[in-house]
PDB file of N, CA, C and O in Angstrom:
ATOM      1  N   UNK A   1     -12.338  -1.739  -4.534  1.00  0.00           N
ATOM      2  CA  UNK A   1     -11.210  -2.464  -3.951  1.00  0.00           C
ATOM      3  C   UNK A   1     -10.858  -1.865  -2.585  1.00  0.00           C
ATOM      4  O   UNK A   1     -10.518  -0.682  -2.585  1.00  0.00           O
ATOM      5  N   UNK A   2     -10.897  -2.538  -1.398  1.00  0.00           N
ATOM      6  CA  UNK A   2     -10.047  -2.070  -0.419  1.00  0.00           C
ATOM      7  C   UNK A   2      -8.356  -1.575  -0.551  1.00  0.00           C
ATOM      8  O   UNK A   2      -7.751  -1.759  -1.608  1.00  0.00           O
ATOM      9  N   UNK A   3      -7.834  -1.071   0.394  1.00  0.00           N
ATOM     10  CA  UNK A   3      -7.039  -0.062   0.352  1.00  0.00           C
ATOM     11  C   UNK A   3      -5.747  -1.502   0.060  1.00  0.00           C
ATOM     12  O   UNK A   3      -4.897  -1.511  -0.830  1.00  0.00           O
ATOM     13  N   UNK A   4      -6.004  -2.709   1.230  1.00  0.00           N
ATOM     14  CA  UNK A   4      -4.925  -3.607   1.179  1.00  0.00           C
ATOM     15  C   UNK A   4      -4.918  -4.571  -0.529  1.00  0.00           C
ATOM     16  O   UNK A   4      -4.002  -5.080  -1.175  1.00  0.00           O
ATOM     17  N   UNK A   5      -6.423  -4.463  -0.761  1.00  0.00           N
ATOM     18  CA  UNK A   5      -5.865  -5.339  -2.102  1.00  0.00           C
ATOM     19  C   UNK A   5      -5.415  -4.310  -3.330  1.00  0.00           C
ATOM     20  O   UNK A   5      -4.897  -4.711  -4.372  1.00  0.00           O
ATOM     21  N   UNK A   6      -5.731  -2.766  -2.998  1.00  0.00           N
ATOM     22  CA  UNK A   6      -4.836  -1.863  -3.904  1.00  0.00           C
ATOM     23  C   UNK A   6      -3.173  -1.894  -3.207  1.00  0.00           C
ATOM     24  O   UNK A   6      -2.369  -1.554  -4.075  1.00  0.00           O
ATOM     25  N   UNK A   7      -2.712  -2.116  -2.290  1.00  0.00           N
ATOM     26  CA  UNK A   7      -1.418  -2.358  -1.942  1.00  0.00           C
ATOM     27  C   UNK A   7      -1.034  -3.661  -2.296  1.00  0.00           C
ATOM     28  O   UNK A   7       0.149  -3.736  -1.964  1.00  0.00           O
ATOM     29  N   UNK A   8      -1.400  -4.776  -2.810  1.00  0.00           N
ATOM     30  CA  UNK A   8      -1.055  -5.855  -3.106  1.00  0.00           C
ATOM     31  C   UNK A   8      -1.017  -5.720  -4.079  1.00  0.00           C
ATOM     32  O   UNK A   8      -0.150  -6.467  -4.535  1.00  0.00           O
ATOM     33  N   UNK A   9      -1.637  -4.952  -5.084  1.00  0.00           N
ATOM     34  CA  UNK A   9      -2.110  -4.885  -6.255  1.00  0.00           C
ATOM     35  C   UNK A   9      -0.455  -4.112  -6.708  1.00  0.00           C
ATOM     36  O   UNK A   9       0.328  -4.719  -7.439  1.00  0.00           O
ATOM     37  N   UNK A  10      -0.201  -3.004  -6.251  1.00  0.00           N
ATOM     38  CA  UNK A  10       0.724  -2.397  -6.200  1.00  0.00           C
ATOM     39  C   UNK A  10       2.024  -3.272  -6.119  1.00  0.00           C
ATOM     40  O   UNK A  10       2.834  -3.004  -7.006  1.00  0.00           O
ATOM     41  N   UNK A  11       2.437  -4.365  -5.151  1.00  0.00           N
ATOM     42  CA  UNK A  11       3.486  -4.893  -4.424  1.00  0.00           C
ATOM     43  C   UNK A  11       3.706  -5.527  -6.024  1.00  0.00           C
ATOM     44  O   UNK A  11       4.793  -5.393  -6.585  1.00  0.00           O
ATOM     45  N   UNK A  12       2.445  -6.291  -6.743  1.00  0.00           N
ATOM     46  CA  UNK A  12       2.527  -7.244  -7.554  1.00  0.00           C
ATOM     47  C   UNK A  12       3.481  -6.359  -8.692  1.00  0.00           C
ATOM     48  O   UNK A  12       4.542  -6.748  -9.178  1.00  0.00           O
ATOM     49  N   UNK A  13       2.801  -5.089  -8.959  1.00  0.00           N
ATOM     50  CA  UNK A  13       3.225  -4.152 -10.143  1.00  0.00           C
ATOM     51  C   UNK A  13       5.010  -4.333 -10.429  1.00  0.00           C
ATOM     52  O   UNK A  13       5.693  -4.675 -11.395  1.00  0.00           O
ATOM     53  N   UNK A  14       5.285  -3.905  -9.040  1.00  0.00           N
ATOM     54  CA  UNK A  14       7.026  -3.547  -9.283  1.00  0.00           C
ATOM     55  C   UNK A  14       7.255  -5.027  -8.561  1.00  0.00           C
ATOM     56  O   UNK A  14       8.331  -4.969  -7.964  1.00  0.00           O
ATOM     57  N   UNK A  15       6.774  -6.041  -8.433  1.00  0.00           N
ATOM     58  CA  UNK A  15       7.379  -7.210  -8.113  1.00  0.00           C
ATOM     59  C   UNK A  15       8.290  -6.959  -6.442  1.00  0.00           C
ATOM     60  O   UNK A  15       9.470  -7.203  -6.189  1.00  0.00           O
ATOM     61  N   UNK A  16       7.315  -6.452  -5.623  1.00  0.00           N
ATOM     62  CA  UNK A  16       7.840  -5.831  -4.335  1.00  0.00           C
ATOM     63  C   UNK A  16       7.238  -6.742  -2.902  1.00  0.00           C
ATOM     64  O   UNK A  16       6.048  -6.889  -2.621  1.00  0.00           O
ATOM     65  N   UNK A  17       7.986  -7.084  -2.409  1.00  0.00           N
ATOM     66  CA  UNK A  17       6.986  -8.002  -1.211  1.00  0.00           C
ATOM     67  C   UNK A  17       7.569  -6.867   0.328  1.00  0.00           C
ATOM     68  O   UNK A  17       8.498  -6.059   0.371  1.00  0.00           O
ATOM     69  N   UNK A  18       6.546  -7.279   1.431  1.00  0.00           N
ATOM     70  CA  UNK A  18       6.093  -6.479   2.411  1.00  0.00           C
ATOM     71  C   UNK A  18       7.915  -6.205   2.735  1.00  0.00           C
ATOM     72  O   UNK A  18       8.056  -4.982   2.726  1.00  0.00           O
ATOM     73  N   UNK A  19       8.858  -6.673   2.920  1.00  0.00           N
ATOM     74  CA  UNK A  19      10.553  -6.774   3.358  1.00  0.00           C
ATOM     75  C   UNK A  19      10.773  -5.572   2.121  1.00  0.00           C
ATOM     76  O   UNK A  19      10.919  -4.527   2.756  1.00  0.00           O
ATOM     77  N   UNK A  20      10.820  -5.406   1.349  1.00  0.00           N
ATOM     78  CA  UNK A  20      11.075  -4.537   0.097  1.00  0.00           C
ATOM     79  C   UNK A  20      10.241  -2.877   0.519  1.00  0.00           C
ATOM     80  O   UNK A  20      10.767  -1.764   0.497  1.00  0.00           O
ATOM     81  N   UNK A  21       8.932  -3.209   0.851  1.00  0.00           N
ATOM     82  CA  UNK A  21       8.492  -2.309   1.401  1.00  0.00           C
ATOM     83  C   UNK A  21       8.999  -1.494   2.786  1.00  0.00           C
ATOM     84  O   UNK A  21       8.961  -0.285   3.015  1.00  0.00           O
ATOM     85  N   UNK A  22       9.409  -2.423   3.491  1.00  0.00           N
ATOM     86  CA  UNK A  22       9.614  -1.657   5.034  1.00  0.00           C
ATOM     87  C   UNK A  22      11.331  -1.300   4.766  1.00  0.00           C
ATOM     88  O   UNK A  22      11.819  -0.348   5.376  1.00  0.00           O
ATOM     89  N   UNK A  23      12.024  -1.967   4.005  1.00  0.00           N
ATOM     90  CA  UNK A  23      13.411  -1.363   3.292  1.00  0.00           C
ATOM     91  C   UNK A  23      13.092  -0.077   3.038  1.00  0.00           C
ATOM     92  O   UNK A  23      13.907   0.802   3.320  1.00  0.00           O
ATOM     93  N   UNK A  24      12.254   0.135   2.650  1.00  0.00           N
ATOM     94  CA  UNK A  24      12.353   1.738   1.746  1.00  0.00           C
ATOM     95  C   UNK A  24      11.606   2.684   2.462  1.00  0.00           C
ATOM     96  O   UNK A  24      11.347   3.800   2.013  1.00  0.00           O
ATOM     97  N   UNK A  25      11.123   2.129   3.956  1.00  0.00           N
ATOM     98  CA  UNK A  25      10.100   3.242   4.246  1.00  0.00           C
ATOM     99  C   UNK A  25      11.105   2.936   6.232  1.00  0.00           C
ATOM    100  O   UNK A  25      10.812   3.472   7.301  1.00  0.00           O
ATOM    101  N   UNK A  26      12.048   2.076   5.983  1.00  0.00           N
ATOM    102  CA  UNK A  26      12.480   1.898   7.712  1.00  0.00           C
ATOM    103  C   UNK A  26      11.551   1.422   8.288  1.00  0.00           C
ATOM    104  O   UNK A  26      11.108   2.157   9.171  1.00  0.00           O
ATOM    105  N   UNK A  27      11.025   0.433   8.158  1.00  0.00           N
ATOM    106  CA  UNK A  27      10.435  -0.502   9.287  1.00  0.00           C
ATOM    107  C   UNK A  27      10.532  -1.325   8.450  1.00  0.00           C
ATOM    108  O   UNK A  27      10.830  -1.395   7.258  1.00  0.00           O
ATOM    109  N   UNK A  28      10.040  -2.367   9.759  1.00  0.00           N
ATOM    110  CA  UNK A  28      10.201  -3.910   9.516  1.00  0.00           C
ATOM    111  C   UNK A  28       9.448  -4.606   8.648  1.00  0.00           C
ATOM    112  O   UNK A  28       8.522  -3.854   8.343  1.00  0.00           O
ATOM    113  N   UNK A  29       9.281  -6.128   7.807  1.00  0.00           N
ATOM    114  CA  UNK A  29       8.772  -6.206   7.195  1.00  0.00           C
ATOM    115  C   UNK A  29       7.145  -6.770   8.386  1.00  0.00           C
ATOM    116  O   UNK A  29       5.953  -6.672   8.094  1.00  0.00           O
ATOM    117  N   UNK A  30       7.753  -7.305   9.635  1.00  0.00           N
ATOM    118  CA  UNK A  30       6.325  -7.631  10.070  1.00  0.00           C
ATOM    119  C   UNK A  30       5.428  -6.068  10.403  1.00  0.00           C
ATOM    120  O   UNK A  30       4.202  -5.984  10.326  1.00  0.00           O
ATOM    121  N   UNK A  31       5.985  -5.372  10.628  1.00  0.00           N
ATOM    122  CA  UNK A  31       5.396  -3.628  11.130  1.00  0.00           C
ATOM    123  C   UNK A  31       4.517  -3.580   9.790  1.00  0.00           C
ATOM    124  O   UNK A  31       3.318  -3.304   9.763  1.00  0.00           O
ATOM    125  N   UNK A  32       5.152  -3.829   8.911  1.00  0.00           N
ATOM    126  CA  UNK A  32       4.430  -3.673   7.387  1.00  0.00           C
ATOM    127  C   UNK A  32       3.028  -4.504   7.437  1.00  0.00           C
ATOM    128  O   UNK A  32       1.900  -4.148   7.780  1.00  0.00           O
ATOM    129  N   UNK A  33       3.436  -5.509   7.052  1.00  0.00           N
ATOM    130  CA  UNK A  33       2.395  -6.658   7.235  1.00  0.00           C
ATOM    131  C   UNK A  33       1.282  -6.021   8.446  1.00  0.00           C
ATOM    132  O   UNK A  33       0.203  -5.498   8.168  1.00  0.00           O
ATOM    133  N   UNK A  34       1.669  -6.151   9.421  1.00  0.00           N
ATOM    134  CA  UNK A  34       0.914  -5.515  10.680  1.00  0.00           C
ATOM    135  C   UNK A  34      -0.177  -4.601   9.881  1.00  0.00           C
ATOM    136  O   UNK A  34      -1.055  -5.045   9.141  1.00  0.00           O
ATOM    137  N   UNK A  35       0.002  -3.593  10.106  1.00  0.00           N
ATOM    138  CA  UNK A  35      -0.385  -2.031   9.731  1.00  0.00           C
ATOM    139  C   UNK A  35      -1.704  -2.497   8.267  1.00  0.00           C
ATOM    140  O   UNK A  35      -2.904  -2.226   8.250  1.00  0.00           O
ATOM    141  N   UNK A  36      -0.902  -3.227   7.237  1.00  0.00           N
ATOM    142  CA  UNK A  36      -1.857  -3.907   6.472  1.00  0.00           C
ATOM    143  C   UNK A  36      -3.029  -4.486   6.701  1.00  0.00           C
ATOM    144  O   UNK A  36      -4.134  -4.108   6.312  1.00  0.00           O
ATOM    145  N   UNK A  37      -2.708  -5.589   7.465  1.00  0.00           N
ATOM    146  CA  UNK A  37      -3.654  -6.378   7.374  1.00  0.00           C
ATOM    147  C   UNK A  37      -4.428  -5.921   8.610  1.00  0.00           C
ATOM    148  O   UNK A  37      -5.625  -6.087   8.379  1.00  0.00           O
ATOM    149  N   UNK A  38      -4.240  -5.445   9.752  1.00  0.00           N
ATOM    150  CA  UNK A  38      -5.201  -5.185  10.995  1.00  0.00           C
ATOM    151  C   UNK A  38      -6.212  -3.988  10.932  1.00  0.00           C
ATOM    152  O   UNK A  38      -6.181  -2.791  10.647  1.00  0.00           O
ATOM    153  N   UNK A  39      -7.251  -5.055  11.400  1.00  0.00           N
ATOM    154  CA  UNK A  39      -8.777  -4.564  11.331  1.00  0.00           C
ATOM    155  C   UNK A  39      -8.777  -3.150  12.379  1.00  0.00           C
ATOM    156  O   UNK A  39      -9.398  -2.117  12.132  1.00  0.00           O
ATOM    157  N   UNK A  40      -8.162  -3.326  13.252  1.00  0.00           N
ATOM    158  CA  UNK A  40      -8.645  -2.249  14.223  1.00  0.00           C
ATOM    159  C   UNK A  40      -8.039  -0.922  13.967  1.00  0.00           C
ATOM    160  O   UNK A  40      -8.542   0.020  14.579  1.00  0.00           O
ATOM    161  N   UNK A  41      -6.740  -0.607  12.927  1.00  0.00           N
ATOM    162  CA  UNK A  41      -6.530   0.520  12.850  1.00  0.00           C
ATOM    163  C   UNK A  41      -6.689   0.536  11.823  1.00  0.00           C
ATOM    164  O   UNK A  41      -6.864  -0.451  11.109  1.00  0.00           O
ATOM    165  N   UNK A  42      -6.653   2.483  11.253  1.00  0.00           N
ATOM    166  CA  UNK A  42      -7.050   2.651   9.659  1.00  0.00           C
ATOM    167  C   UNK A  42      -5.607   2.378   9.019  1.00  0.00           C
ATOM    168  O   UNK A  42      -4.506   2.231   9.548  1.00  0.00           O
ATOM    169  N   UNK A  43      -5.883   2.368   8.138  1.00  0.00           N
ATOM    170  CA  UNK A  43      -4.723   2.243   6.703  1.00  0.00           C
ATOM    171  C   UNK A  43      -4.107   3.476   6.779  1.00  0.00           C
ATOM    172  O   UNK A  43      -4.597   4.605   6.817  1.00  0.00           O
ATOM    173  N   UNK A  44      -2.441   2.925   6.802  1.00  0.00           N
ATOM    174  CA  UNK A  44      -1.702   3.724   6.912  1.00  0.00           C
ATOM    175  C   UNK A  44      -1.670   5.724   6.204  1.00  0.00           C
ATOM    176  O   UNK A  44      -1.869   5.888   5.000  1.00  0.00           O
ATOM    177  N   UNK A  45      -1.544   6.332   6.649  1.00  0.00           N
ATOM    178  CA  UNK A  45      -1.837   7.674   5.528  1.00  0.00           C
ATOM    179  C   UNK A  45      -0.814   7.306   4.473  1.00  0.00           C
ATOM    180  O   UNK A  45      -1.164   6.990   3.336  1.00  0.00           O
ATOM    181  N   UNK A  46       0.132   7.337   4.760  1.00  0.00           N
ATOM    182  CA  UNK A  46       1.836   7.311   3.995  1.00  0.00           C
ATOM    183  C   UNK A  46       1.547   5.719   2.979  1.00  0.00           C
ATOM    184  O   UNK A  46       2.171   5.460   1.950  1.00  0.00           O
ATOM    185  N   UNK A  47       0.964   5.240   3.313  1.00  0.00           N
ATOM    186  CA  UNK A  47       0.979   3.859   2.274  1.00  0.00           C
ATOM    187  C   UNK A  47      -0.231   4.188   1.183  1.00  0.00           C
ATOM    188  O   UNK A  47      -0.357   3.751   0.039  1.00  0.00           O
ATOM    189  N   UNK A  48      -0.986   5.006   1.841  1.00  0.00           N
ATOM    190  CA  UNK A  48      -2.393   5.673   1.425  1.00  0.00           C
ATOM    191  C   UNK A  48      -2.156   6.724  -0.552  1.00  0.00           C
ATOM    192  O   UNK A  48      -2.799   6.909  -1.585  1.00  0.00           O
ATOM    193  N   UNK A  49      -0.980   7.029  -0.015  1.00  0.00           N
ATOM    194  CA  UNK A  49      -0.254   7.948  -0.930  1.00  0.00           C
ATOM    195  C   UNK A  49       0.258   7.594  -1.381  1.00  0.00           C
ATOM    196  O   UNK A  49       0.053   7.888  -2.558  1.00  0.00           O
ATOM    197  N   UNK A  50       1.166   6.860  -1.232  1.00  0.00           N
ATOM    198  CA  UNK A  50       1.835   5.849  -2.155  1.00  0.00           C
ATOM    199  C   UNK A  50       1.133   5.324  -3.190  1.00  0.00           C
ATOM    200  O   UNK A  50       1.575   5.527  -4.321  1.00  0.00           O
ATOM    201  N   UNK A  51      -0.042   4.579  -3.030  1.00  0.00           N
ATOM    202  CA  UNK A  51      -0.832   3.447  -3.416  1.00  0.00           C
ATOM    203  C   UNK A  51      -1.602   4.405  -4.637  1.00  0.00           C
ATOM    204  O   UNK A  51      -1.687   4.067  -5.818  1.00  0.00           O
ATOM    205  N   UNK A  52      -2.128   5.657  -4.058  1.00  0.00           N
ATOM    206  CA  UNK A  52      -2.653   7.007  -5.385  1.00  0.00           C
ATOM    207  C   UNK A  52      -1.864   7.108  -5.909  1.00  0.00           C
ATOM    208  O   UNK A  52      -2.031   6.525  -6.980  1.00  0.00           O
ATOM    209  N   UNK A  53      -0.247   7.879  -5.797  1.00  0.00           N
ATOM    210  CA  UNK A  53       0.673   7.782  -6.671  1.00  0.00           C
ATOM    211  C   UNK A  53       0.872   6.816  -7.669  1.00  0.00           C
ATOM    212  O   UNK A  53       1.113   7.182  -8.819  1.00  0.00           O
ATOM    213  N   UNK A  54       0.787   5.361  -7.309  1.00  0.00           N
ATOM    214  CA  UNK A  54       1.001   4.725  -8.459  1.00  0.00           C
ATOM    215  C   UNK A  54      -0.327   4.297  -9.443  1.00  0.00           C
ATOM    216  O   UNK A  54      -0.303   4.038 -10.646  1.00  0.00           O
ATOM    217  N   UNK A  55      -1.423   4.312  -8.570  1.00  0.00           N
ATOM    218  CA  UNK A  55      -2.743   4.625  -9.502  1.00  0.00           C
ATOM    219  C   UNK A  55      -2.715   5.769 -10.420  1.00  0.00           C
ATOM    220  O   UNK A  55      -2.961   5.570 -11.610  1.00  0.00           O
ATOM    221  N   UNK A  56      -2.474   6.808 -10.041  1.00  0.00           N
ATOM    222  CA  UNK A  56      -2.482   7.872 -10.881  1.00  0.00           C
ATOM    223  C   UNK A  56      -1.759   7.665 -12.360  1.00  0.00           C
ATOM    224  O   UNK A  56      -2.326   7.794 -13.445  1.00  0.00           O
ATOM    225  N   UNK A  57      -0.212   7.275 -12.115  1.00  0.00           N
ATOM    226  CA  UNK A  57       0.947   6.861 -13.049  1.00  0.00           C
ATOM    227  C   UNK A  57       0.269   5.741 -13.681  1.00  0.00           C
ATOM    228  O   UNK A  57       0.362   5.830 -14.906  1.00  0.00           O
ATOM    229  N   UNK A  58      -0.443   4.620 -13.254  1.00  0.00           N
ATOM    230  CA  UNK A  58      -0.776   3.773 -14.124  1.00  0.00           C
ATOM    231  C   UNK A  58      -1.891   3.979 -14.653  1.00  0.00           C
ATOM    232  O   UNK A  58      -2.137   3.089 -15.467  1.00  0.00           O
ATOM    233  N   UNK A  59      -3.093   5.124 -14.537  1.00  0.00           N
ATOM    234  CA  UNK A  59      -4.204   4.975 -15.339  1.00  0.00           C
ATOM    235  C   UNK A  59      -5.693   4.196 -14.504  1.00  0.00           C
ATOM    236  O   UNK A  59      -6.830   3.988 -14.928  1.00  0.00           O
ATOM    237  N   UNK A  60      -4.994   3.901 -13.077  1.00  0.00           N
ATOM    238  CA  UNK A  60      -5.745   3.165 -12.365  1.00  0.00           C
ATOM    239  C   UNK A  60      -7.246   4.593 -12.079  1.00  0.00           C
ATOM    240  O   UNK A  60      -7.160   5.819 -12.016  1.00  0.00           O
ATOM    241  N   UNK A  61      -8.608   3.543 -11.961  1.00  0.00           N
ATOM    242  CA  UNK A  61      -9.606   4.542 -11.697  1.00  0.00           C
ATOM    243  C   UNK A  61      -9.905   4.548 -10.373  1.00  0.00           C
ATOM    244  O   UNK A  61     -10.874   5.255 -10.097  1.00  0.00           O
ATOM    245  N   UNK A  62      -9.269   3.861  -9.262  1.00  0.00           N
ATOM    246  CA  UNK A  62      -9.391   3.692  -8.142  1.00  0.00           C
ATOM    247  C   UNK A  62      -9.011   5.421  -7.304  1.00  0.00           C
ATOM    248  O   UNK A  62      -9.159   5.930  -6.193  1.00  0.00           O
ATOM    249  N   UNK A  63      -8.701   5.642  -8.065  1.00  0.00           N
ATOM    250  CA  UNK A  63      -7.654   7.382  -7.264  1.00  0.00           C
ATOM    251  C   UNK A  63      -9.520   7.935  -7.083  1.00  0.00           C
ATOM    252  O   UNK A  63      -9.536   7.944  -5.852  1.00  0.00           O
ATOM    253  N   UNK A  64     -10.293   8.163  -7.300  1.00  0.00           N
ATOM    254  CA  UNK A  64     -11.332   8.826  -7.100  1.00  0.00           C
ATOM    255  C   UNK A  64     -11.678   8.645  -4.798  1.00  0.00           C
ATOM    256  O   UNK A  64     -12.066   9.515  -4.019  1.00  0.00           O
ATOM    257  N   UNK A  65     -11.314   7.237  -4.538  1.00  0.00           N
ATOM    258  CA  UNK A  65     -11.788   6.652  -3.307  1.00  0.00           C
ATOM    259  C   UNK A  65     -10.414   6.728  -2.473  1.00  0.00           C
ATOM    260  O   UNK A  65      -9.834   5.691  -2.153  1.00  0.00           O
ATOM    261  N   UNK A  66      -9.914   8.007  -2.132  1.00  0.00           N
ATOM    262  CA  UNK A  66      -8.928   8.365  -1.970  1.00  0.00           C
ATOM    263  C   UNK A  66      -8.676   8.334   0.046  1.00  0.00           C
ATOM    264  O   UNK A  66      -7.632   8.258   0.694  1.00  0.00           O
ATOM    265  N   UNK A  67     -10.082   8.428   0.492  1.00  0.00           N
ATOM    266  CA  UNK A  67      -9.855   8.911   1.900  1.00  0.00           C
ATOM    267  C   UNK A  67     -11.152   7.715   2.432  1.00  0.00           C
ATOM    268  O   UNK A  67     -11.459   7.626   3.620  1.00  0.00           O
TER     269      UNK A  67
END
């Protein structure tokens, strides 16, 4: 799985959309979206961690493809 469909995957879990996200982290919900979906930069570190954190808690086997 790429990093964005483990963050979607995530959003779906706690029923959280990209506005819910940038609430809790101070930015916007388009900054969010942005950062997601664009090809030219890497995936956020801080969303990066997040996204293991809740793999880990749920049992997810994705935590191995961490970097």
């Amino acid at each position: 799985m790429t990093w964005k469909e483990r963050y979607d995957r995530m959003k779906a879990h706690y029923g959280w959309t990209d506005k819910h996200v940038a609430e809790m982290t101070g930015n916007s919900a388009g900054s969010v979206r942005t950062v997601v979906t664009a090809k030219t930069q890497e995936f956020p570190r801080w969303l990066k961690l997040a996204i293991v954190v809740f793999e880990i808690e749920n049992g997810y086997k994705e935590i191995a493809v961490v970097l």
